[in-house]
N, C-alpha and C positions, 0 to 999 in steps of 0.2 A: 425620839418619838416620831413615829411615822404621820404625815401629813396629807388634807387634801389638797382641792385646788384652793389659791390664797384668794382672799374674799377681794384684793385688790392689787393692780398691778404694779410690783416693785419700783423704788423709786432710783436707785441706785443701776448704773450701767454697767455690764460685766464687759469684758473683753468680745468682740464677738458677734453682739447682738443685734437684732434688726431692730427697724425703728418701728414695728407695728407688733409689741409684745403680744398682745389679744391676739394676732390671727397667729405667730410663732408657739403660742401655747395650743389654742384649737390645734393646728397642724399637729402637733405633737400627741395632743391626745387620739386624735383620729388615725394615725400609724399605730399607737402604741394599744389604744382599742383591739387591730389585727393580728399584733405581737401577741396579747397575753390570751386571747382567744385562739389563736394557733397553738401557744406553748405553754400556756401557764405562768402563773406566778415563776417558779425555780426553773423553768424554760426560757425565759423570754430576756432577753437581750439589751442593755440599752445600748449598746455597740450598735446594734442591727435599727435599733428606732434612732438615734443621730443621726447616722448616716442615710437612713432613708427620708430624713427632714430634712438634710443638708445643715444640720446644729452640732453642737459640741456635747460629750456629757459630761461636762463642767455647766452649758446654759441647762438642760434637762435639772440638773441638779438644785439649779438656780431656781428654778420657776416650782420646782414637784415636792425636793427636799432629799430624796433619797427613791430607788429603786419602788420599795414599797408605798410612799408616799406619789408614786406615779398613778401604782398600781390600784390606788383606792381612790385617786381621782377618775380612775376610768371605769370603775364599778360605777360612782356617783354620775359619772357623765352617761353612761348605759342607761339607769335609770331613770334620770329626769330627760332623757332624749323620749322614752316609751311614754312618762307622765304627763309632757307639754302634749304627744301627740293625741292620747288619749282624753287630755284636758279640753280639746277641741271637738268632740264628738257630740256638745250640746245635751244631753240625756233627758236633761231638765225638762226639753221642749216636746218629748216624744211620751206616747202611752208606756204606761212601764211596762209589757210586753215586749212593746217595740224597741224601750231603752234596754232592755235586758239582754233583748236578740242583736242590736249592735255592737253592744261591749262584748259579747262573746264572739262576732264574728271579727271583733277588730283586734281583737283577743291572739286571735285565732291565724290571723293574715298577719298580723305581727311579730307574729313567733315564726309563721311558717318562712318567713323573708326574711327572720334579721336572726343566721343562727348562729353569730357570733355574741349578741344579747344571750342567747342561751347556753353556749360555751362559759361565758365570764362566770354567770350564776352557778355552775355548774363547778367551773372552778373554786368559785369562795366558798362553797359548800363543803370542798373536800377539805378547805382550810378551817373549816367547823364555823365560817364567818367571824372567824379573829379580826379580819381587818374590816370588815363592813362596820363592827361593832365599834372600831375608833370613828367610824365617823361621823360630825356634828348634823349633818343636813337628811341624812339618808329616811328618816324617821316624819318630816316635815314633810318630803317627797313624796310620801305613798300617803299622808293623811288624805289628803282631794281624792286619790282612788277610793278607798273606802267610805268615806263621806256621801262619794255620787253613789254606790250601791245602795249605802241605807237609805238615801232619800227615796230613789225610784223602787227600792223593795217596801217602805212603807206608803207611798203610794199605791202599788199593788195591794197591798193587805188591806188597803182604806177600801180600795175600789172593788176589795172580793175577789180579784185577778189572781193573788199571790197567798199559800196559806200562811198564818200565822207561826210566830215560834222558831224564826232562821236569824242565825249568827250573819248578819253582813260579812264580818272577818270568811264564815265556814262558806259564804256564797264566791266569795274572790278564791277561796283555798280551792273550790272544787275548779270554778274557771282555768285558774290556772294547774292544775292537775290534768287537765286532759289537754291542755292545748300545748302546756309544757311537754308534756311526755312524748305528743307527736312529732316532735322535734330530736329533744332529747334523746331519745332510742331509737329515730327512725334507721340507723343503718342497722342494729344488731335484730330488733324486730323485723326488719324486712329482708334482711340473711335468713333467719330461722326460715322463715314463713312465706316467703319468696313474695313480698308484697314491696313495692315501688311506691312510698309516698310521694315522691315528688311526679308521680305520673296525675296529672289533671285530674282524670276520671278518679282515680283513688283520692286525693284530696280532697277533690270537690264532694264525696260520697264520706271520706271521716270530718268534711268539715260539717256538713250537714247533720249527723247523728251526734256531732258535739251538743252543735247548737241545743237539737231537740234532747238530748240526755240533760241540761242546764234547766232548761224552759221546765221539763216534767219534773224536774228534782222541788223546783220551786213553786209550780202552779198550784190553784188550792183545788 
């Protein structure tokens, strides 16, 4: 059975091991983050992630469980990396206008800088999410995302700002549908179409028509 990260660190010493388990597992996921975002699940190496920790894959093994058992602690570490930072954005505090237009724009600069977050997704996707689905935490994770939408969307609908009648879940799906996708396809779209996401002007002009495509979908 494939495993995530252990809820606690091992008691038992392997051959090997350094004396700061916690920062030898961080390290290990934060290589192994860049391994399966470069190569995939059936790409990715743990030859290439030991040696680029300076660990064994007898201790990998030790701490993860198995190849796959790496590979879905760094799905779940991708995740709650993007939820803690998102968790920090306050929404509560702001006009839900205002709350709406920050989670889209932090949405938005999050995706656009971290596109090995969108690599990973991208990969479990093709794995149809077999292995996200073994995992216990993943689910716990994204409840505070969707929670902060419905509050500041029903906030708007109290205040007359927002129309009535929108799925929180279908307000995140649209969020992340354009901001994903700019990521996602920017090299095959900006082949075709000869368009340069990552040039300034073009970002800062598709970051802008996200925003405002989100705001109109939902204003009343």
């Amino acid at each position: 059975m494939n495993q995530s990260v252990p809820s606690a660190v091992p008691t038992a010493t392997p051959t090997g091991r350094t004396n700061d388990p916690a920062r030898t597992m961080t390290n290990i996921l934060e290589v192994a983050i860049a391994e399966f975002a470069e190569k995939g699940l059936a790409g990715a190496r743990i030859d290439e992630i030991a040696a680029a920790t300076q660990t064994s894959k007898r201790m990998i093994y030790y701490y993860f469980g198995s190849k796959e058992g790496l590979y879905l602690a760094v799905l779940e570490e991708a995740y709650r990396g993007m939820r803690e930072i998102e968790g920090q954005l306050q929404l509560d505090d702001l006009e839900p206008e205002a709350a709406l237009r920050q989670l889209v724009e932090f949405t938005f600069d999050h995706h656009a800088s971290h596109e090995r977050y969108i690599r990973l997704v991208m990969s479990e996707n093709i794995q149809r999410g077999q292995y996200l689905a073994q995992s216990t935490s993943i689910q716990q994770l994204n409840v505070p995302a969707i929670a902060s939408i419905r509050r500041l969307y029903e906030r708007g609908v109290v205040s007359g700002v927002f129309r009535p009648g929108l799925d929180p879940i279908d307000i995140h799906a649209s969020i992340s549908a354009l901001t994903f996708y700019n990521v996602s396809n920017r090299h095959t779209f900006g082949l075709i179409f000869k368009r340069d996401f990552t040039n300034p002007e073009v970002a800062a002009q598709r970051r802008a028509n996200v925003i405002e495509t989100i705001l109109r979908f939902v204003r009343h």
